[in-house]
N, C-alpha and C positions, 0 to 999 in steps of 0.2 A: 570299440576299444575301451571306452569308458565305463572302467569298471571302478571308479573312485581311487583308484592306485595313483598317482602322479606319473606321466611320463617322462621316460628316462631316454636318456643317449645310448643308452641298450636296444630299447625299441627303436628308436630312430636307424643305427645303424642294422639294426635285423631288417627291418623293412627295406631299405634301401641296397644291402648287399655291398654296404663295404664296413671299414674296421672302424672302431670308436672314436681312434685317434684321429682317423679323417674328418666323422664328426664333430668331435670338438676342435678341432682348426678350422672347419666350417661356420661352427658359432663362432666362432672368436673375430671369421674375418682374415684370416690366415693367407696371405699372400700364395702358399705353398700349395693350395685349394685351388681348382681351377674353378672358372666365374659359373660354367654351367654347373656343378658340383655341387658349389655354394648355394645355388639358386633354389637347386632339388630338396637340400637340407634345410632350406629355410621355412622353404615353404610346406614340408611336410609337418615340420617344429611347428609351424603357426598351426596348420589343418588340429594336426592331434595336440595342440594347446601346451607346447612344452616349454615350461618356463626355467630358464638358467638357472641354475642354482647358486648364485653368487656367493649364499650362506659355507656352501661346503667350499666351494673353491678359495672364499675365505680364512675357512679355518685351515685351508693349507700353507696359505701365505700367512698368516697372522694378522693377513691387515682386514680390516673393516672398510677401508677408501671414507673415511670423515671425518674430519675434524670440528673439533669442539670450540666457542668462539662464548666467551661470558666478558657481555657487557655491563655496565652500569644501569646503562638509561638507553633503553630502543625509540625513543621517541626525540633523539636530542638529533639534530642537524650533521653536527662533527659525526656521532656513530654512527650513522646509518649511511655515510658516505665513506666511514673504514670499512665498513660491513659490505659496501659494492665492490670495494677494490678487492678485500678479502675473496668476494666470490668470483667477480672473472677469475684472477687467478686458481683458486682450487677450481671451479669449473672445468677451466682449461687444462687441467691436468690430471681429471676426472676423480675429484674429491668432493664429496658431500659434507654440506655445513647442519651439524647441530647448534644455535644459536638460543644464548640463555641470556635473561638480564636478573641481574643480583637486584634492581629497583634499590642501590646504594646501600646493600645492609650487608656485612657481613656473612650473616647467617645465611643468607639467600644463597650469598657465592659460595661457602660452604657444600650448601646442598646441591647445586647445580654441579661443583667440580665431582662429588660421588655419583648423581645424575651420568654426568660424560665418562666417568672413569667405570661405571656399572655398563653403559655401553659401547665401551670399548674402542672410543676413541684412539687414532691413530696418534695426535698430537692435541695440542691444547692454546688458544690464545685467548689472553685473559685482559682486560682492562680492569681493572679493580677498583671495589665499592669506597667510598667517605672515608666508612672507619674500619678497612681491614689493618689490622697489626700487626700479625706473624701469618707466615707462611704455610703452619701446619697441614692444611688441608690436602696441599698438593702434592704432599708426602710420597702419597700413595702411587705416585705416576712417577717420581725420580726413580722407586724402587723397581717402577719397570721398563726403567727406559724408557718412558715416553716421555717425547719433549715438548717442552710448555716454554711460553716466548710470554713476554708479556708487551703491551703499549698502550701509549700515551701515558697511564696513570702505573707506574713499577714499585716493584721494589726492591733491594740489590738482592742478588743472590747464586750462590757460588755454580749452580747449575744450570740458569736459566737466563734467555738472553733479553734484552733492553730496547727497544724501539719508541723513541720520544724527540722533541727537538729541544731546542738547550733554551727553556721557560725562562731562566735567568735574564739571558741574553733578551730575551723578547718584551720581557717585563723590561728590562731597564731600558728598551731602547726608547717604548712606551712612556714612560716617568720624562728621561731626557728629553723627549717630544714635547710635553704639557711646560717643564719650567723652561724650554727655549720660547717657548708660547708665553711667559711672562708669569706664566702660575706661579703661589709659593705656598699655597694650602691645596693641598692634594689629599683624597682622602682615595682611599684603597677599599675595594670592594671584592672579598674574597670567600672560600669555602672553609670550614676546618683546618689547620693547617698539619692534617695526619700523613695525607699523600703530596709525591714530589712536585707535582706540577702546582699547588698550590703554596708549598713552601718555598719552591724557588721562583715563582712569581712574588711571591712577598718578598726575599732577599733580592730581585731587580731592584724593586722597588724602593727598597731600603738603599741599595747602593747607588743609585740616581739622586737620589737626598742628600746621602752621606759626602758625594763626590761637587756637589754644589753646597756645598755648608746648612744644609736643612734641618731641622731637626727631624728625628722621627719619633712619632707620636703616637701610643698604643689605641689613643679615643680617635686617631684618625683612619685606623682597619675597623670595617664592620663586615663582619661574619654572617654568614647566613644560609642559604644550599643554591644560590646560584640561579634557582629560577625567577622568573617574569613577578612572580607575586612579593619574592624575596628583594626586586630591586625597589618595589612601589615600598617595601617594609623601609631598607637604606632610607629613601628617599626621606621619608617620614622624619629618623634622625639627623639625616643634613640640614633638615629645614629646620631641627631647633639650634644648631649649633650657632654660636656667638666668636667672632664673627664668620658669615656662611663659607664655606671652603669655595676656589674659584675654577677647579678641575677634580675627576673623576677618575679613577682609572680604576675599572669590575675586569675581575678572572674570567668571565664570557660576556658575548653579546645579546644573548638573552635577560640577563639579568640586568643590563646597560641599559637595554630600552625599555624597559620595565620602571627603573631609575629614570631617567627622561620623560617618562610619559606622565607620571605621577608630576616631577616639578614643574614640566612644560604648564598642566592643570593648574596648578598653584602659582601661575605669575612669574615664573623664571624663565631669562632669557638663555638658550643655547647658542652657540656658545660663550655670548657676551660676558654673562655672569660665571656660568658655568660650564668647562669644555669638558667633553666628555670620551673616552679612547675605551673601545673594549676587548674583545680575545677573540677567534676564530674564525674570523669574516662567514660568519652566518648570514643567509639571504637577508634576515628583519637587518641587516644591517645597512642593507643600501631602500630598504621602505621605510624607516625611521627619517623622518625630517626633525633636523638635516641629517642626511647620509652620516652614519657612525665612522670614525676613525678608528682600525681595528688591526690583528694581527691576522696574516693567511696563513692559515694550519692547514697541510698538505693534507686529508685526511684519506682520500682515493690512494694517493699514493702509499700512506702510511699502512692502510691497510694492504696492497698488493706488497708491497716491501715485507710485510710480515708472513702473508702467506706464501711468500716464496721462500723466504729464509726456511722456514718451517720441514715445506715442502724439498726444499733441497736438502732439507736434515735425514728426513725423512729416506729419501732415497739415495742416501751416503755420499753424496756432494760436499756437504760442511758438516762442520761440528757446532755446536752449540756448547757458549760457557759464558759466564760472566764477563770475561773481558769483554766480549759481545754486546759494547754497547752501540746501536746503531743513531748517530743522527741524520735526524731531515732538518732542510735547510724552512726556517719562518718568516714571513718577509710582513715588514712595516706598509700600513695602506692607509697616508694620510689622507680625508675626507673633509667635511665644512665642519662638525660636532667638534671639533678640535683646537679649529684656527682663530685665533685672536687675533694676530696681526696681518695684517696685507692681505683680507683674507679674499675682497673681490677679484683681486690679479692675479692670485695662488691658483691656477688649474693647468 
């Protein structure tokens, strides 16, 4: 039979002596197929080696079945825990993941959203880089109806929907946390403040101040990119500050114990001198001694909540718009790195 031609559902049902259409609801699995039917088709497909051609019955349906997923940073804890929920769900509803990471550059996600728009992604979910600014790129995917959802890191936009949890909220509850602990120099440790998550942790932060008569202080935000090396960088500045601040509060828990482990080095007591509260309850946050004080960022969930919305867009369940903004609910995880007061009977 093997004459380099590909085998077809032609040959299948000539061999076999019934109609095409039996064989293809045989491949498919087709209830309507009786089991012995099924059996003869299968096994014949495998004998003469015939592979489905998903390609063509593709370009019938217009779908591809994949969605396209452009993260930041494939190595950070939070992602790759939106990135499992993301895939049960598409999994389960038999959607393949193309997974891209921008490595925080704009230009990166640029190229990656022409990357998934080149093939032909069904839909699109994005977490976006540092310093993306406009939207332009994704242009190309409104004009064809394909829907793009964005989370955790957004930004508004009249077509596209919103999945994040209200950072404000979380940040301030964090700040309120350290000055009910006695703090009154608080120093904030954050990213650029281009994306929301990192501006409306800094406005918590600021309104936790603001709400207890604090001032707020531009030399007391230090900026940096959030990793391990960037909190040992902090560190460095708190320790020349006059006099030293008495609490911490960093936009993640990478960068926190990073910060910690540098001044623990240098003679500083946690959290005697310096209490410290960070972002995401990242595993390093209960191996850091003392156990870090942090926010739980649903991030399993975040991502299955995206790929469903998507997925239900997808298959004209919902619509996607702006109003569409989704929140997840963030929950406070006070720890020892924190407590000042009372703090052997606090468990």
């Amino acid at each position: 039979m093997d004459n380099g031609n590909e085998v077809t559902m032609y040959d299948l049902a000539r061999k076999l002596n019934i109609s095409i259409a039996t064989v293809s609801r045989g491949l498919q699995d087709d209830p309507v197929v009786s089991k012995k039917t099924k059996k003869k088709i299968t096994e014949l497909a495998e004998q003469l080696g015939y592979r489905s051609n998903n390609f063509a019955r593709n370009l019938r349906t217009r779908r591809t079945q994949t969605i396209g997923v452009i993260v930041p940073r494939l190595k950070s804890y939070f992602m790759s825990t939106v990135i499992a929920g993301i895939e049960s769900v598409a999994n389960d509803a038999g959607y393949n993941l193309i997974i891209s990471q921008s490595s925080e550059s704009a230009e990166k996600e640029k190229a990656s959203a022409k990357m998934m728009f080149n093939n032909r992604v069904d839909g699109l979910l994005v977490s976006l880089a540092y310093d993306t600014d406009d939207l332009s790129h994704l242009e190309a995917f409104t004009k064809k109806n394909i829907p793009v959802l964005f989370f955790d890191r957004v930004m508004d936009h009249k077509d596209f929907t919103n999945i994040l949890i209200d950072n404000k909220k979380a940040a301030y509850e964090a700040t309120r946390h350290l000055i009910s602990q006695g703090c009154r120099k608080i120093v904030h440790i954050t990213a650029p403040p281009k994306q929301n998550v990192y501006i409306d942790r800094l406005e918590g932060y600021k309104k936790a101040l603001s709400e207890h008569r604090m001032r707020f202080l531009e030399d007391n935000v230090i900026i940096g990119n959030l990793s391990q090396e960037a909190g040992a960088e902090a560190a460095e500045v708190i320790l020349k500050m006059k006099p030293l601040p008495d609490a911490v509060f960093a936009a993640n828990d990478n960068c926190a114990v990073g910060c910690m482990l540098s001044l623990k080095q240098a003679g500083i007591r946690i959290p005697e001198q310096i209490a410290f509260v960070g972002f995401n309850n990242d595993p390093v946050s209960k191996v850091i001694e003392p156990n870090l004080t942090t926010i739980n960022y649903p991030g399993y969930e975040m991502g299955e909540v995206a790929a469903r919305n998507l997925i239900n867009h997808l298959n004209g369940v919902s619509e996607i718009h702006s109003a569409n903004t989704i929140l997840l609910r963030s929950e406070f995880i006070e720890r020892e790195s924190s407590r000042k007061r009372g703090r052997i009977h606090n468990h």
